[in-house]
TIDRENRO-392563 format. One record per residue (C-alpha): z, y negated, x negated; residue number from 0. Coordinates in steps of 0.2 Angstrom, whole numbers, plus 5000, padded with zeros to 4 digits. Each point is the difference from the previous one (the first is absolute). Layout:
     pz     py     px   seq
      Z      Y      X   NUM
...
***
This chain:
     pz     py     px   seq
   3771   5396   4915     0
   4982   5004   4990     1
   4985   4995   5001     2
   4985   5009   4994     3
   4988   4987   4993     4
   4980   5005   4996     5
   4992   4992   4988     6
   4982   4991   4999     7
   4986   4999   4992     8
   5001   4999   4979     9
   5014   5010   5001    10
   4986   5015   4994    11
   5001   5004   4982    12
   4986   5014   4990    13
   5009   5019   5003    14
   5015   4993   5008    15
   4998   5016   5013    16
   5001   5012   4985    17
   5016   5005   5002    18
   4998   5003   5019    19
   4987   5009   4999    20
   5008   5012   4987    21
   5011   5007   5016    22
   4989   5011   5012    23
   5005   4994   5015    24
   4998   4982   4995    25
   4980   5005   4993    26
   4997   5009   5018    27
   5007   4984   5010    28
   4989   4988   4988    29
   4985   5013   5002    30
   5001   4999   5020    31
   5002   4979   4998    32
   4984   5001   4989    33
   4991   5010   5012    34
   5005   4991   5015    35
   4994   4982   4991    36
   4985   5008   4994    37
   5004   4994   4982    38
   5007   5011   4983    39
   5018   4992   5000    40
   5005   5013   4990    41
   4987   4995   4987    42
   5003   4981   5001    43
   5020   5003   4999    44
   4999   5011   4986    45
   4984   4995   4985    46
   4990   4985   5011    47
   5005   4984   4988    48
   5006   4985   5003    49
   4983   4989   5005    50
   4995   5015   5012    51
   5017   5001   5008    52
   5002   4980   5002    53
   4983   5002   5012    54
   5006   4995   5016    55
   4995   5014   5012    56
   5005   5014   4990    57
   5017   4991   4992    58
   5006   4996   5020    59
   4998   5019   5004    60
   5007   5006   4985    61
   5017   4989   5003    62
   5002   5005   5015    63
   4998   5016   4995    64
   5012   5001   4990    65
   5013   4992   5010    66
   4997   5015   5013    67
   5003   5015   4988    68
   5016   4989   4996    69
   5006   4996   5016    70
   4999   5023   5005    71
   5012   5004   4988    72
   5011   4986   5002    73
   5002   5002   5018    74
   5000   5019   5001    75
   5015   5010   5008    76
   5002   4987   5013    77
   5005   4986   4987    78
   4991   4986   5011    79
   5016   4999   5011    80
   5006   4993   4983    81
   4988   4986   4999    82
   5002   4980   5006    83
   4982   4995   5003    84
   4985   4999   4990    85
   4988   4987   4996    86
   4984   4998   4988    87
   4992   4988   4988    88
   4982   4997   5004    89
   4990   5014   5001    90
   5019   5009   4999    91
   5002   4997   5018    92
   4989   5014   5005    93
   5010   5011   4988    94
   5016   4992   5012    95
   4989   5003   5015    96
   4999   5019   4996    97
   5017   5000   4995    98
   5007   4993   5017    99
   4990   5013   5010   100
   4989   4984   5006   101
   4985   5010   4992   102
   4998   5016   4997   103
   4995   5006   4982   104
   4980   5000   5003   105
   5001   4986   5011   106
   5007   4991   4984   107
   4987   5007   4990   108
   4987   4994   5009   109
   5004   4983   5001   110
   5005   4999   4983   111
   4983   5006   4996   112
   4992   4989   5011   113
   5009   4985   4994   114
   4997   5004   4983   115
   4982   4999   5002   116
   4998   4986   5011   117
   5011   4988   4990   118
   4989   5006   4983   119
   4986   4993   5010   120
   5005   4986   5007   121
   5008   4995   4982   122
   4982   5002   4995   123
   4993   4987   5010   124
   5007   4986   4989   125
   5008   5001   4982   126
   5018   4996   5004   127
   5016   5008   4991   128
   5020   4996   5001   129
   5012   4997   4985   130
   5017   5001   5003   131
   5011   4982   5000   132
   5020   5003   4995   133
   5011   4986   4998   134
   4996   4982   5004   135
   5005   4991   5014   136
   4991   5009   5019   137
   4998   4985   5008   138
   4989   4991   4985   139
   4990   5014   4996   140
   4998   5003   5022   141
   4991   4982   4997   142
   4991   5004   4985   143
   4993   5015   5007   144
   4993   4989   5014   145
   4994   4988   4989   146
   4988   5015   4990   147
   4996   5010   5015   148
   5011   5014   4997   149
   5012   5010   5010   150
   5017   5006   4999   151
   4996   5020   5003   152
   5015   5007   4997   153
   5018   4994   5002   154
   5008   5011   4988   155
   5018   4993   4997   156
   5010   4998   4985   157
   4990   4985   4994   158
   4982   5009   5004   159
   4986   4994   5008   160
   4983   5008   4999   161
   4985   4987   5003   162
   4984   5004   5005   163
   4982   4995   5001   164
   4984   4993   4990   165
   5000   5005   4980   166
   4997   4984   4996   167
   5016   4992   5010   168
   5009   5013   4993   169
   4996   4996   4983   170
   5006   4982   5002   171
   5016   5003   5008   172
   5005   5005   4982   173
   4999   4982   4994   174
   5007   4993   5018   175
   5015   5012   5004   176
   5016   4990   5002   177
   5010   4998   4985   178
   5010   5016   4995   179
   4989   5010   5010   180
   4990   5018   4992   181
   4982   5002   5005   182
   4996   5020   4999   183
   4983   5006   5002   184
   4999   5015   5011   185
   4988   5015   4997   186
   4995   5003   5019   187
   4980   4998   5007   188
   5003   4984   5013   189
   5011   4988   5008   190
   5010   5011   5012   191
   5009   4996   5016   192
   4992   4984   4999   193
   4985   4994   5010   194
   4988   5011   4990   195
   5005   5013   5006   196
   4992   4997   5019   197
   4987   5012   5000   198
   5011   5015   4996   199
   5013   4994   5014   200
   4982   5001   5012   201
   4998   5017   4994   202
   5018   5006   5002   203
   5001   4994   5017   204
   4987   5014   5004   205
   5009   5013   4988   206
   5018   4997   5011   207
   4992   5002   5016   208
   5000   5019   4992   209
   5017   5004   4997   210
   5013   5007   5011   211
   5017   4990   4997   212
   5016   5005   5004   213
   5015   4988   5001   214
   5010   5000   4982   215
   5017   5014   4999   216
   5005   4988   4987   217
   5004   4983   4998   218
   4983   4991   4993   219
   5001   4983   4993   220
   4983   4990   5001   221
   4990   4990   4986   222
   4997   4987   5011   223
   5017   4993   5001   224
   5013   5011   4997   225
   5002   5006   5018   226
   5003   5016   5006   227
   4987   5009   5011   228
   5005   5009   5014   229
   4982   5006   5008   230
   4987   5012   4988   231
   4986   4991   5007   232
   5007   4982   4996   233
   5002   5008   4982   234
   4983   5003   4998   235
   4993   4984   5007   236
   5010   4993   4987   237
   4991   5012   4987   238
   4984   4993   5002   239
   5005   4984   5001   240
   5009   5001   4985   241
   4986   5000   4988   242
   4994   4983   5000   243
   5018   4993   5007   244
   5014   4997   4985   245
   5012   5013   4996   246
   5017   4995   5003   247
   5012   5011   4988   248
   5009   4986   4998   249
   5007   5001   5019   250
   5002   5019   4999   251
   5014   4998   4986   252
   5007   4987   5009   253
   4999   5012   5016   254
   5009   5014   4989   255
   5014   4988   4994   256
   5004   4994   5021   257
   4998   5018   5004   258
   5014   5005   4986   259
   4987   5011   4991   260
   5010   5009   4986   261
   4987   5009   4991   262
   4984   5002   4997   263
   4987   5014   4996   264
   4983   4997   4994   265
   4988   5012   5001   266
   4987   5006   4989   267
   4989   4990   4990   268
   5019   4990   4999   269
   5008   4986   4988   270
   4991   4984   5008   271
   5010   4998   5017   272
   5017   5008   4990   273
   4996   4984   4987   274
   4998   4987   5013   275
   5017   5007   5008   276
   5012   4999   4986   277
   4995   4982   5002   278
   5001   4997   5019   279
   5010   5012   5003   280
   5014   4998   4988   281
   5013   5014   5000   282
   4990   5011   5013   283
   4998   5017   4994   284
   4982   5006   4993   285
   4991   5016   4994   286
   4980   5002   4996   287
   4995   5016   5003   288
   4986   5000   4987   289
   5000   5020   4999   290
   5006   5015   5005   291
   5017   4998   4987   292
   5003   4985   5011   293
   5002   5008   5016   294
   5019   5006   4998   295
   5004   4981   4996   296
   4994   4995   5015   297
   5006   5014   5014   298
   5019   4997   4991   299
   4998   4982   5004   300
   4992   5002   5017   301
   5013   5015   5006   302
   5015   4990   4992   303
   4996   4986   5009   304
   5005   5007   5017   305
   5015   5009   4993   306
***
């Protein structure tokens, strides 16, 4: 069984579309994403740099993106019947939204769009970042977090926690992690899926009452708590919730492991999710489809699978 994992946001890296965009039909299905967000993707994919790319409402766009010109040509010539389920990290659960038919391609665009901007302004109301926590003992670092007013935004897995919330709290978690414990600081614009985020839930609430779901053709596993959604307008719900509610990759790995997931692709920009499963998911199969050379990995592995 495989499962197509979408990455999140900081996955984005300056020109990591380059060798995309050097295909044509890749370019003309980038071009139409561009159009359709009303942003230059191509541009930002190819020669933005890093500090423009790391802006929240035009990195969020551009992930997603990128996950969509992966996900045509590895599902072409019917090789969806081939795939387990689907699930996405973050923002990468609109990119496993679009991929389990629950929205279509604009529809995911829109959002994403949508979502980008309204989490850069809400992140603007207050200076907040994250940093990423690995190793350490959960429950004392659960209670320290408390303790500085900070949150546990992201339930990553293999030893990973992202925190979130005030720079200055963040700051002296470095001095107050539990023993053992790495505090990493993250280049991201505010404390997301954490209680900052409000204003842009407000907003996305509106934005959703525009989209036309359709239940999922794929198994979808959710960031909420691992579960699988069966309804297209349930998914969605949780979409906009999701952005100030902690994500919970955590339970997805431990979801593919009781569902006997045997493999997993990342789509493109890939590596994180693929590094958090070769330590949660021991054994399990994984390819990160980086570029266009990657794709022959990946459809081997997901056309094997069912042989």
């Amino acid at each position: 069984m495989i499962v197509i994992v979408c990455p999140g946001q900081g996955s984005q890296t300056p020109g990591f579309l380059e060798p995309w965009v050097a295909e044509p039909p890749f370019r003309e299905h980038l071009t139409a994403i561009s159009d359709a967000a009303g942003i230059d993707l191509l541009k930002h994919g190819t020669t933005s740099d890093a500090d423009t790319i790391r802006d929240t409402k035009i990195a969020q766009p551009l992930i997603v993106a990128a996950g969509l010109l992966t996900l045509r040509a590895l599902l072409a010539e019917g090789r969806e019947a081939f795939v387990g389920g689907v699930a996405g990290h973050s923002v990468g659960e609109i990119t496993a939204a679009a991929a389990s038919g629950i929205l279509t391609e604009v529809d995911a665009i829109t959002f994403v769009t949508e979502r980008g901007a309204a989490m850069a302004e809400a992140a603007a109301i207050t200076p907040t970042g994250m940093s990423a926590v690995v190793g350490g003992d959960e429950t004392e670092l659960l209670a320290i977090l408390d303790t500085l007013g900070l949150y546990p935004a992201n339930f990553n897995g293999g030893g990973q926690i992202v925190v979130a919330g005030e720079l200055t709290a963040l700051e002296a978690l470095k001095d107050a992690a539990p023993r053992g414990a790495r505090v990493i600081p993250l280049q991201v614009a505010g404390a997301f899926h954490t209680k900052y985020m409000q204003p842009a839930v407000e907003r996305l609430t509106e934005v959703a009452r525009g989209l036309t779901p359709h239940d999922p053709t794929l198994p979808i596993w959710t960031n909420r708590d691992g579960g699988i959604v069966d309804a297209g307008d349930e998914f969605v719900k949780l979409l906009v919730g999701q952005v100030s509610s902690p994500v919970r990759w955590d339970r997805c790995m431990q979801a593919f492991h009781d569902a006997g997931v045997t493999g997993i692709i990342e789509i493109a920009p890939a590596g994180a999710l693929v590094g958090l499963a070769k330590r949660g998911l021991k054994g399990v199969a994984a390819v990160a489809v980086k570029t266009p050379d990657d794709l022959p990995q990946a459809i081997e592995l997901l056309t094997t699978s069912a042989a």
